[in-house]
N, C-alpha and C positions, 0 to 999 in steps of 0.2 A: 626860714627853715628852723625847726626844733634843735635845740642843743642839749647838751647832756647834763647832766650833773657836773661831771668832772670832779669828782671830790668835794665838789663844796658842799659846805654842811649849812643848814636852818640855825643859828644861834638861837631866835625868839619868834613865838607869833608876834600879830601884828597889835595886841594889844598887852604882851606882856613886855612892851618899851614904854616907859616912863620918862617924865623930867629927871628923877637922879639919873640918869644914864647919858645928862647931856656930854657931848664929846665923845662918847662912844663908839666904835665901830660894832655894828650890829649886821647880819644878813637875815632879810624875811623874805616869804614865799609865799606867792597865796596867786587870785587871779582880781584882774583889774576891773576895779565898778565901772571907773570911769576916767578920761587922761583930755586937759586939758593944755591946750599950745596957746602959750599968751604971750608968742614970740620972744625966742630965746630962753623963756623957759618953759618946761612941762612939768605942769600939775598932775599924777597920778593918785587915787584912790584906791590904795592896797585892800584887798578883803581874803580873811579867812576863816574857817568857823570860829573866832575869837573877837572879830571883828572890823573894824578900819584900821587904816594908817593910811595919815600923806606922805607922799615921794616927790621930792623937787629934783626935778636935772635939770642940768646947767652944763652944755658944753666944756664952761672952762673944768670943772669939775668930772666928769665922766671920760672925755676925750670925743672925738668927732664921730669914729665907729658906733659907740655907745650912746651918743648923742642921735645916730641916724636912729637904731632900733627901738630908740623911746620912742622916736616921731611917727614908728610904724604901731603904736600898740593902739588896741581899739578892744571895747568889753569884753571881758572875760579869758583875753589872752593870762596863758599861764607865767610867772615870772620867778627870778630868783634877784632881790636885790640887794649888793652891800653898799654903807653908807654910815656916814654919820649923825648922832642923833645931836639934831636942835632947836631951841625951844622955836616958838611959829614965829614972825614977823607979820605975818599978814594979820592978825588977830587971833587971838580965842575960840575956839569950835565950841562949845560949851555943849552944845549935844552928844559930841563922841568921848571916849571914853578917852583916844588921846589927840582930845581938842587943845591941847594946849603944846604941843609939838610936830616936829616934822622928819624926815630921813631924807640926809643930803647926797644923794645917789653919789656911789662913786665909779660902781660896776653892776652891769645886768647883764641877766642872760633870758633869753625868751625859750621856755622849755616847751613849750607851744603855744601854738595859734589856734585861734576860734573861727570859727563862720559868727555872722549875727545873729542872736538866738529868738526863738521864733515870739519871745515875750520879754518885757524888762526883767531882772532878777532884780527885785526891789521890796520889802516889804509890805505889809498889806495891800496886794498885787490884786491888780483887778480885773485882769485876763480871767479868762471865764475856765473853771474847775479842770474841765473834759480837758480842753489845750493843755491846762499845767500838765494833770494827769499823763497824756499822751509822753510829756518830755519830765516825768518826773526828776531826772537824775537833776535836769536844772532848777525844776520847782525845789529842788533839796538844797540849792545853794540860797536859797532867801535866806537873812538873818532871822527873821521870826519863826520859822522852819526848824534851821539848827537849832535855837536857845531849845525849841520844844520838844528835842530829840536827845539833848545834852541831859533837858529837866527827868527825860524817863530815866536817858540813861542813868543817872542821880538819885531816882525814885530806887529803880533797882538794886544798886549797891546797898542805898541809908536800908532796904529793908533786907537783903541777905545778911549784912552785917547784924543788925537789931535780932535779927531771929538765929541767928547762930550762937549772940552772946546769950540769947532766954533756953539755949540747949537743943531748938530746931536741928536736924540733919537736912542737907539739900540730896535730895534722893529724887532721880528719874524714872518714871513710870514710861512702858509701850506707848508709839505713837500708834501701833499695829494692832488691835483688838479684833475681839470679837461681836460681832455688829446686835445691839439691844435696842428694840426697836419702841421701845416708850420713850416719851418726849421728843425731839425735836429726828428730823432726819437726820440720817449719818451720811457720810460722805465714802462710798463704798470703793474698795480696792483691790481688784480679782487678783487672785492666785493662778501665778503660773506655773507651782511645782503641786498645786493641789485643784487640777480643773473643778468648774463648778462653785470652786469655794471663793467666797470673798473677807478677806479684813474690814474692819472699818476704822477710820481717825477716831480720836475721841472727843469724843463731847465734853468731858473733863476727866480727871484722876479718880474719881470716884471709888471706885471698886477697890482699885490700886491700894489707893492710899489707906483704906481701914483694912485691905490686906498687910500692907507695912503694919500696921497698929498690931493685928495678930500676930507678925512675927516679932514684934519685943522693940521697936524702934522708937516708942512711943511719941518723939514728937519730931514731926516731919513735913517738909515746905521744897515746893518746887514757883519756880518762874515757868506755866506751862502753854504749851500750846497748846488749843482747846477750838476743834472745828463742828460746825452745825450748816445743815443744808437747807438753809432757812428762803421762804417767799420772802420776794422783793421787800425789803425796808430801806430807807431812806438812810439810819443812819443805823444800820447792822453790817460786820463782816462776817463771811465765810468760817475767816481763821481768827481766832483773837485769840491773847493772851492772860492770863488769871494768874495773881498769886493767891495760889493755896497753900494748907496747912492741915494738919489733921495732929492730936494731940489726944494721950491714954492718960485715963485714970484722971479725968477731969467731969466737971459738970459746966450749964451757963455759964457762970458768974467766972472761971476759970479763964474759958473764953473770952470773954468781952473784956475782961481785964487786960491781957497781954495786947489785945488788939488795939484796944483806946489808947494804951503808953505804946504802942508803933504808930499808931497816926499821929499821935504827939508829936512822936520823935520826925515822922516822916515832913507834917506840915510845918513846924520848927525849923530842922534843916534844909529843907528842898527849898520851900518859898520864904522861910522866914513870919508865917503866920502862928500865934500861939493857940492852938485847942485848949481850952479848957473842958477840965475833969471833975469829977466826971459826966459821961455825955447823956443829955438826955434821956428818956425811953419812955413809950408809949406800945401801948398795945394795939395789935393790929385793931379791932373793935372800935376802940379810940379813933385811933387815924382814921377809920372809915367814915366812922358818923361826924368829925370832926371837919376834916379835907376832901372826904369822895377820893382818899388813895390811901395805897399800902404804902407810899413814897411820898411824903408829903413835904410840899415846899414850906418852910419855917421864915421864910425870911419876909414876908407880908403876912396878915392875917385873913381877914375876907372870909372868917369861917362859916360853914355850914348852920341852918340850923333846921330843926326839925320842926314843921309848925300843923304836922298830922293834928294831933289833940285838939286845935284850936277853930279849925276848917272840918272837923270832922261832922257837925251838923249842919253846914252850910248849903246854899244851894245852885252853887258853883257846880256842874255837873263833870268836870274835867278833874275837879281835887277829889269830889266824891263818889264817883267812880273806880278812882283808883282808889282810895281805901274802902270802900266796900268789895274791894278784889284784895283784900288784903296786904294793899302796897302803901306808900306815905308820899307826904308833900312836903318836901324841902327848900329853902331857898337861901340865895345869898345877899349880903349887905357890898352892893358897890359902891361904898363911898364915895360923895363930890359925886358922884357923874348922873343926877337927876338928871341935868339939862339933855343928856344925849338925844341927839331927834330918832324921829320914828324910824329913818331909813337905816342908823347902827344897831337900833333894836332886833330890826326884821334882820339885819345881816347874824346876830348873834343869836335867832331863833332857827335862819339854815344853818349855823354853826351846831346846835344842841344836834336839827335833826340827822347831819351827816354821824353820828354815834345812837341815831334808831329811836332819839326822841320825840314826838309826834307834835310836840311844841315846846313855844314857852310863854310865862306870865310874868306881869311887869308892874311894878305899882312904883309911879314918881315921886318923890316928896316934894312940891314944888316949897320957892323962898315963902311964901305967903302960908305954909304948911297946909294947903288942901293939893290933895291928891290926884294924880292924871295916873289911871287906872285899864287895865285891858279887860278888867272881868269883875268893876266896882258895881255893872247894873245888878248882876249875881249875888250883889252882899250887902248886910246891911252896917251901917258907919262906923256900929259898936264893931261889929266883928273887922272891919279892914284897922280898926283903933288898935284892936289886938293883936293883930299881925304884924305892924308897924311896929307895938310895944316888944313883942317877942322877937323880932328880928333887929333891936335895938334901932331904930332907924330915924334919921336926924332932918332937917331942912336939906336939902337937895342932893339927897340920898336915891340911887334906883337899888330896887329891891326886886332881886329875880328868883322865878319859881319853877320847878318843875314836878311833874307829878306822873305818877303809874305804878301799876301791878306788881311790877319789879323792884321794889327797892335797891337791889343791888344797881341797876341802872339809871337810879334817878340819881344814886351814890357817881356813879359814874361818870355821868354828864357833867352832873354839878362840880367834882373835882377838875374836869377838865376846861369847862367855862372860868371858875376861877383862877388858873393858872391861864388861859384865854387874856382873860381881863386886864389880871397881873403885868401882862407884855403890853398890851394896850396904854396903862397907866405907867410903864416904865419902873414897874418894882421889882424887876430881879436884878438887885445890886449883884456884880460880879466880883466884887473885890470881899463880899461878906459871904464868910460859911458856917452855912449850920448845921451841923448834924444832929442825926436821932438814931436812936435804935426803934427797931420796933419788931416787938417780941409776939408771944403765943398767938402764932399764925396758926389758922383751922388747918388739922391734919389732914382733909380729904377735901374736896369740892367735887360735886354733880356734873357731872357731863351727860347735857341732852344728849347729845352725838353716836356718845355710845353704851346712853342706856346704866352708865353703874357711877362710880365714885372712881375716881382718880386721885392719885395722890400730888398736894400741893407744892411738896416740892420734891420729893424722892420715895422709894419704896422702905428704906430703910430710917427716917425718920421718929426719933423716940415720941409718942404721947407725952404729953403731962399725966404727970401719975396719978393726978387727981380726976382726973378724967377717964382712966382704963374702962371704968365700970359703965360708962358709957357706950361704948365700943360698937357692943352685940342690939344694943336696944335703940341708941341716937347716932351714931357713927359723923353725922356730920355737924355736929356740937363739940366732940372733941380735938382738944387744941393739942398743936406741936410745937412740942421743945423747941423752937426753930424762930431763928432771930435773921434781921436784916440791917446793917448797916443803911442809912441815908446820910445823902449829902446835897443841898437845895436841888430838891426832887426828883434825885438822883438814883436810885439804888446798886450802892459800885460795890458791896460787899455779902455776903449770906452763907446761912452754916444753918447746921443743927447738933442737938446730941443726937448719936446714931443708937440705934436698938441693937441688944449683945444678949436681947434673954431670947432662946428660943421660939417659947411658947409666944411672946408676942410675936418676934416675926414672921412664924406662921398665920398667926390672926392677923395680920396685916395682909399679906398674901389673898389671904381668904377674903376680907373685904372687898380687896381690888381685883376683886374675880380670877383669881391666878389656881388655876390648879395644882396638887403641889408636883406633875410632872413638867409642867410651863415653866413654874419658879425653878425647878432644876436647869431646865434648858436654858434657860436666862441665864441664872446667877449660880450657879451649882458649885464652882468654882471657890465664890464665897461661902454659899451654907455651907457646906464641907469643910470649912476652916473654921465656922465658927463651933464647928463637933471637938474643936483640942483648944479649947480655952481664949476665950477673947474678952478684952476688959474692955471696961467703960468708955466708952470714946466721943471728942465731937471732933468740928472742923469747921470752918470758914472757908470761902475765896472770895477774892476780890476781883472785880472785871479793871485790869491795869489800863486799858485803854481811854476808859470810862474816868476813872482814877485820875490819870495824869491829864486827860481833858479839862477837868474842873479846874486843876490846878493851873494851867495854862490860858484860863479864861477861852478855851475854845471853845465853838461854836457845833465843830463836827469831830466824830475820832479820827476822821480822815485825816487831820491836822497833827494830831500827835501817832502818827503808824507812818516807817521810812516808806512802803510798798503798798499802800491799801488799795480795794478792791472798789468798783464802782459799785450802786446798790444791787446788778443783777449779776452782781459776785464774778462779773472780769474785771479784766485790766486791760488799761487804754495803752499802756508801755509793750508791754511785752506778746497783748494780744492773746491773753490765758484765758476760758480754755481754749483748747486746740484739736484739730483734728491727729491723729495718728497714722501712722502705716498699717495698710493689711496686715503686712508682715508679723506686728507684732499682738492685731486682734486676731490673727490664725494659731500665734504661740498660745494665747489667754483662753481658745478654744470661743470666742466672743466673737457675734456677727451679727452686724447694725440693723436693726428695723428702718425700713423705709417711710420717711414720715407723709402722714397721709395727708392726703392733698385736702387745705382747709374748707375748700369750695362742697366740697362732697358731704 
């Protein structure tokens, strides 16, 4: 049976006892890894988010009562133990933290009992995801769990503090908006004092926060919650979290500056890693022709190279097809892996084509330096010489090519085969980070879909000013003020300068086909503020999940989020979503469509 407290109080966790504390009377509390009977005595394994502690009873020392309810404890029973602390006799732990002592029970109490639990609670735990999921609260007792919920919680303070001494205010924006339906879907939430009408969560602080800017608060940072109703991905939530920031009477370089001395600060304090400053930066352009991404992994090279010029009179019909459609031929240097056989080749030409590539070509360098070729009948010696020379390529070197109409898509594939290969070859060191910036992102991108330009990352996004005059004549030539954060081919941060002069924001409006009664209905809220003076403004966020993943060495954000969702945005715990009562779809004035029978 459970006992009470009784007044007794916790003196320490289980690993803030040390050797100076030998002789001590201490009481710790936590629940039991594991309790070993090696007759006459028991061995106990204390755990709390802090970590172990051994517990030795001993009859003569606890008394015979005390002595029974040791003999009844079994995983994860809840305990309360006082005792005295002494160094270990059995030996050394050198793995735990207090390997080198023990606690000589002198009094327990069993605050509760457990059932068996339906998996180990052990680290790197290999019960399979859905299970944990289902019993998260116990998946939350792994130590590798806590540390990585301790590290956010840590992440969060080192950056509230940091941004409140640089003069940020922590200011809360509506989680209850009004629903804008560009970009990603909202997560819609009917009114029951306003039939018909519905709220939406946010997608982020957006609007919000260069509203703060117009009222006079100039630099402001929230920890936010930020929802998107997004198709299945693998490793997206429903809900996530963002630190954002939005800051007046700045440009770039304002920006970037405060940001890199908080990541400083952050990856210094938190994990103890030193950033050095300041951080790289490349322009989106760059990165694309460079790596085939706007995120580009730094920590191997494997770069692209473009070897259109060289194949362009060739009579390889597969390169020169696609440049006479106006696309190029790019390819990559897979170091060491000439030898690969034909059957990992063909695996990594159905790799190109599941992203819409129609193939791929391949030239080996064999040790003897003559070549084993998929399209050498096509060419002549000179020109595969030149290939070889421009894609800098060595004795048992495989050299991969891809070609089409599309450049953006051969940009595409190829970024993603090289980061392919990269896992293959075992080069994403997890202990090393690089980051980059990467700046003058195109302000607009093409959407076949629907026929116009879209904006690349928001509606309000400043041009470069050298670009304005562009606008009306190339539209999709000019670049935006507009930077990203990477971190090994991560992208966990992004901002822009925001537009404050009328005249453009209206042209912008206009380009992305916005009527100016649409841009009312949208944003009117804000144009209307921007009519009594608004200053120069930009902003960042950072995706925090994203963030504290890297830093934790995970693998998924699932790892670092107390409650996360599975990829089709429920939950195995709690069983979210859910159906509701009539009752309360008859208040909402809301009445369910019958889903049609799939067969028909």
């Amino acid at each position: 049976m459970a006992e009470s407290m009784k007044g007794l109080k916790r003196t320490h966790r289980c690993t803030e006892v040390d050797n100076t504390m030998t002789g001590n009377t201490v009481t710790v509390m936590g629940w039991v890894q594991k309790s070993r009977n090696k007759g006459g005595i028991i061995f106990v394994d204390l755990r709390d988010r802090s970590g172990l502690l051994q517990i030795i009873f001993e009859e003569a020392n606890v008394g015979e009562e005390a002595y029974k309810k040791a003999e009844k404890l079994r995983s994860e029973f809840v305990i309360a133990v006082t005792g005295k602390v002494a160094l270990r006799e059995g030996g050394i732990n050198p793995n735990l933290k207090t390997g080198d002592i023990e606690i000589i029970a002198e009094n327990i109490r069993i605050l509760s009992e457990a059932e068996t639990p339906p998996f180990p609670i052990e680290e790197n735990s290999k019960t399979k995801e859905e299970l944990r999921l289902k019993y998260r609260y116990l998946d939350l007792r792994r130590p590798d769990l806590q540390r990585n919920l301790m590290l956010r919680s840590k992440v969060a303070n080192i950056t509230r503090q940091f941004l409140a001494d640089e003069g940020f205010m922590e200011i809360e924006t509506p989680i209850l908006n009004k629903s804008t339906p560009e970009g990603a879907r909202d997560y819609l939430v009917p009114s029951r004092v306003h039939p018909g009408s519905f709220y939406a969560l946010p997608q982020s602080p957006q609007i919000f926060k260069q509203l703060l800017m117009c009222s006079g608060y100039d630099r402001y940072f929230q920890i936010a919650k930020c929802f998107r109703d997004e198709d299945l991905r693998a490793d997206r939530q429903p809900e996530f979290t963002q630190i954002d920031m939005e800051l007046s009477f700045v440009d770039i370089e304002d920006v970037i500056d405060v940001n890199e001395r908080l990541l400083a600060r952050l990856f210094k304090e938190a994990i103890g890693v030193e950033v050095s400053l300041p951080i790289q930066r490349m322009t989106w352009k760059e990165a694309m022709e460079r790596f085939g991404s706007d995120k580009p992994d730094l920590r191997f090279g494997m770069e692209l190279k473009n070897i259109t010029d060289v194949v362009k009179d060739c009579d390889f019909v597969v390169f020169k097809g696609a440049i006479d459609e106006g696309g190029s031929v790019r390819g990559i240097n897979a170091e060491g892996m000439g030898s690969m056989p034909r059957k990992k080749i063909d695996a990594l030409t159905d790799f190109v084509k599941g992203y819409g590539l129609k193939g791929l070509a391949y030239l080996a360098i064999n040790e003897d330096g003559t070549y084993k070729c998929s399209f050498a009948k096509f060419m002549k010696q000179e020109e595969l010489d030149k290939i070889v020379e421009r894609m800098e390529g060595k004795k048992g070197d495989l050299l991969l090519f891809a070609a089409d109409k599309k450049t953006k898509l051969v940009l595409d594939v190829l970024g993603a085969l090289r980061l392919h290969l990269a896992e293959m070859q075992g080069l994403l060191n997890k202990d090393e980070y690089r980051f980059v910036w990467i700046t003058e992102f195109p302000l607009l991108e093409w959407s076949d879909e629907e026929g116009r330009f879209t904006a690349m990352h928001h509606p309000f996004t400043m041009p470069m000013e050298e670009d304005l005059e562009l606008i009306d004549t190339d539209p999709g030539a000019v670049r935006a003020k507009a930077y990203d954060i990477v971190l090994n081919g991560n992208e966990i941060g992004g901002g822009s300068v925001r537009i404050h002069q009328d005249d453009i924001q209206e042209k912008m409006f206009e380009i992305l086909g916005f009527t100016q009664e649409r841009a009312y209905e949208q944003f009117g809220f804000l144009l209307n503020a921007f009519k009594y003076g608004v200053p120069p403004h930009a902003g960042l966020a950072y995706g925090m999940d994203r963030l504290v993943m890297l830093m934790c060495k995970e693998d998924s954000i699932r790892d670092v989020i107390a409650f996360p969702k599975m990829k089709d945005a429920s939950c195995l715990m709690s069983e979210a979503p859910g159906r509701v009562e009539k009752k309360q779809l008859d208040e909402l004035g809301i009445q369910l469509k019958e889903a049609e029978d799939s067969e028909e």
